[in-house]
N, C-alpha and C positions, 0 to 999 in steps of 0.2 A: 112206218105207219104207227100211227099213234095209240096203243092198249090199252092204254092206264083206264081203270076201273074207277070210281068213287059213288059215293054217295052224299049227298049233300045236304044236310037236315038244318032249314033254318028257321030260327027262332024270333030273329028282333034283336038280337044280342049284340052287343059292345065287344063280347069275347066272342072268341073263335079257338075249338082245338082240333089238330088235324090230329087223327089214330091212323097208325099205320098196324098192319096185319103181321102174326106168325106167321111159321110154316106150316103149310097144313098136313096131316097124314098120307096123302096122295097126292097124284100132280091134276087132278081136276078138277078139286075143291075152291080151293084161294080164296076162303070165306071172309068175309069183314068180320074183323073181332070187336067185340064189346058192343055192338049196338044197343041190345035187348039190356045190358049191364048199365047204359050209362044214357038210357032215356029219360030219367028224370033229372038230368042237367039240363037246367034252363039256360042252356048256351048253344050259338051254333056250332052245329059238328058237321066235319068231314072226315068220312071213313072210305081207308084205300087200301083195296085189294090186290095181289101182287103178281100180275098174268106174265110176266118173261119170266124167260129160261124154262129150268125144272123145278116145280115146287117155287120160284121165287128167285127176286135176284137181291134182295136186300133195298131193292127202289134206287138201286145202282147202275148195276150193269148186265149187259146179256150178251153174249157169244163175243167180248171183249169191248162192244162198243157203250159209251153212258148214252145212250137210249133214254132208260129208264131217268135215270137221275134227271138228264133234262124234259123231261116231258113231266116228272112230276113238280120241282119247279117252276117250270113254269106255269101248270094249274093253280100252285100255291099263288102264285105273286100275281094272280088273274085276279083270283077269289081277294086277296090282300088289297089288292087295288079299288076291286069296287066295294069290299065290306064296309070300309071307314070303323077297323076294327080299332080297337083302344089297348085292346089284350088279345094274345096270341100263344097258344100252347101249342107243344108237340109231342104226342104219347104212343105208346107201343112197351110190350114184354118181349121179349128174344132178340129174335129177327128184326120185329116190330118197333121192340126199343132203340135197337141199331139205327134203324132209319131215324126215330124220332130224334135220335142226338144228331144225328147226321146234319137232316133237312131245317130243325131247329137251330142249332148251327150256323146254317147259313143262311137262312132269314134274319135271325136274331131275333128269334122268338123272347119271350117275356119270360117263359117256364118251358121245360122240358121237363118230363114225369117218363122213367124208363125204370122196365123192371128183367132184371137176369137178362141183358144184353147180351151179344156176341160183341166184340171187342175187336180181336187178331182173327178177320174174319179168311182167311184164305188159310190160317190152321184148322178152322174149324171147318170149310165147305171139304177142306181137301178128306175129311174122312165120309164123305157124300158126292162120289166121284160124277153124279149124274150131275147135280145141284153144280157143282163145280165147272162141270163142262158147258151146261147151260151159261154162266156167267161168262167164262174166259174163252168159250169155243176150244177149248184145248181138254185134253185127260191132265190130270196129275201133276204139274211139275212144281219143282223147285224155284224157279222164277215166277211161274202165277202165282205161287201162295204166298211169296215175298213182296210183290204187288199190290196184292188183295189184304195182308196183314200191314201195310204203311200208309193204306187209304185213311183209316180211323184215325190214330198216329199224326199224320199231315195235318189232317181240318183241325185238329186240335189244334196245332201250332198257329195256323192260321189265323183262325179266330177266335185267340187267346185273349183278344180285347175287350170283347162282344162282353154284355151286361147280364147277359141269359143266366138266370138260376134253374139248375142242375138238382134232381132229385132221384136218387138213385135206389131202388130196391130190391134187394139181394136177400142171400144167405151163405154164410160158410160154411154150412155143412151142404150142399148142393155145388156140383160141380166145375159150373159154368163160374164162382166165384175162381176157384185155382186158374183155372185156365182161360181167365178173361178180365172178369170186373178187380180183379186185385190191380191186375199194369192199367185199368183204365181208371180207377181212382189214385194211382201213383201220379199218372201223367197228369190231371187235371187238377192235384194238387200243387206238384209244381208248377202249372200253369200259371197259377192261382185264380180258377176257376171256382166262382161262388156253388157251390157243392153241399148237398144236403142225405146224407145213407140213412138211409132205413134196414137195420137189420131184422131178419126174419127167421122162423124156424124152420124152414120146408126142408125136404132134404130130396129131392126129384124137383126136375126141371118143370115137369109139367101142371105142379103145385105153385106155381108164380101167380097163377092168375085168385085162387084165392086168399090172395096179399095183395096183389095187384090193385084191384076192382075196389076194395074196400077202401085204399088208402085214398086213391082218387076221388073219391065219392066224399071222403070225409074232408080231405083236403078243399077241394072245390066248395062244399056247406059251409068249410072253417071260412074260408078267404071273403065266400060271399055275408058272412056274420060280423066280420071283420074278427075273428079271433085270433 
């Protein structure tokens, strides 16, 4: 059965950006991120919320099967179809930005906007053994997170052709850069994936979002001013 949550705020607009959501505190949250943040974009927006597994599957997978992945695809390429969009973004922080590289990706969106991603995602769910089990249907092993960490890995190789500009924002004093955004701006530079970091000062994860929120905001004014 089909879950996928959205909201669909339209404008009139030529551009379109889908936001994909973190992880929430609880598992019965699964709130849309940024709405109230990014209402004064005169652009259409789609915001999705992230109801499989526990807490979230990454807009992936749930109890081993891409469920998720295709059912929010194919929303996207619904919306894609009848927009007669011109511009096409795909934004998210964490989890969030995971997907937005993910799904952007494989559209071939125009931009992706991604802040303090998870990367080698089944190193990371495997220390959130609910999160984990929700995905793979499985506890812990050494094989799911070998899995779950070659997903990111692969699409990259994939669609190493794709024309999609990559805007990445991080910090290296904050965690998630060691143990994630450093192999995933390695890979995309070998790729040679048009790649744009923004370094930041936060030094906690949960400080992304006011780096986040602002860069978008100014990014989006800049593009529409033509600066």
């Amino acid at each position: 059965m089909n879950r996928l949550k959205y909201l669909y705020i339209r404008r009139g607009s030529d551009t379109v950006a889908f936001v994909f959501s973190a992880f929430d505190v609880n598992d019965k949250q699964r709130k849309y991120n940024c709405v109230k943040s990014f209402k004064g974009l005169n652009i259409d927006m789609v915001f999705f919320s992230d109801p499989y597994g526990f807490r979230g599957s990454y807009y992936l997978l749930e109890g081993g099967v891409f469920a998720p992945d295709n059912q929010v695809s194919s929303l996207i390429n619904t919306i894609l179809n009848k927009g007669n969009y011109n511009s096409v973004f795909t934004m998210g922080t964490s989890k969030g930005g995971s997907a937005a590289l993910y799904h952007g990706l494989k559209i071939g969106a125009d931009e992706i906007i991604a802040g303090a991603c998870q990367y080698r995602l089944g190193t990371y769910v495997a220390k959130y053994p609910d999160i984990f089990k929700g995905m793979t249907g499985h506890s812990v092993n050494d094989e799911d997170i070998q899995r779950l960490d070659n997903i990111m890995p692969e699409h990259l190789k994939q669609n190493k052709n794709c024309k999609t500009r990559i805007h990445l924002i991080h910090s290296k004093q904050e965690p998630t850069y060691e143990a994630d955004e450093k192999y995933l701006i390695k890979d995309l530079t070998e790729l040679g994936y048009d790649l744009k970091e923004t370094e930041c000062g936060f030094k906690t994860h949960q400080e992304i979002g006011n780096y986040y929120i602002p860069y978008v905001l100014d990014y989006m004014k800049s593009r529409k001013s033509g600066r």
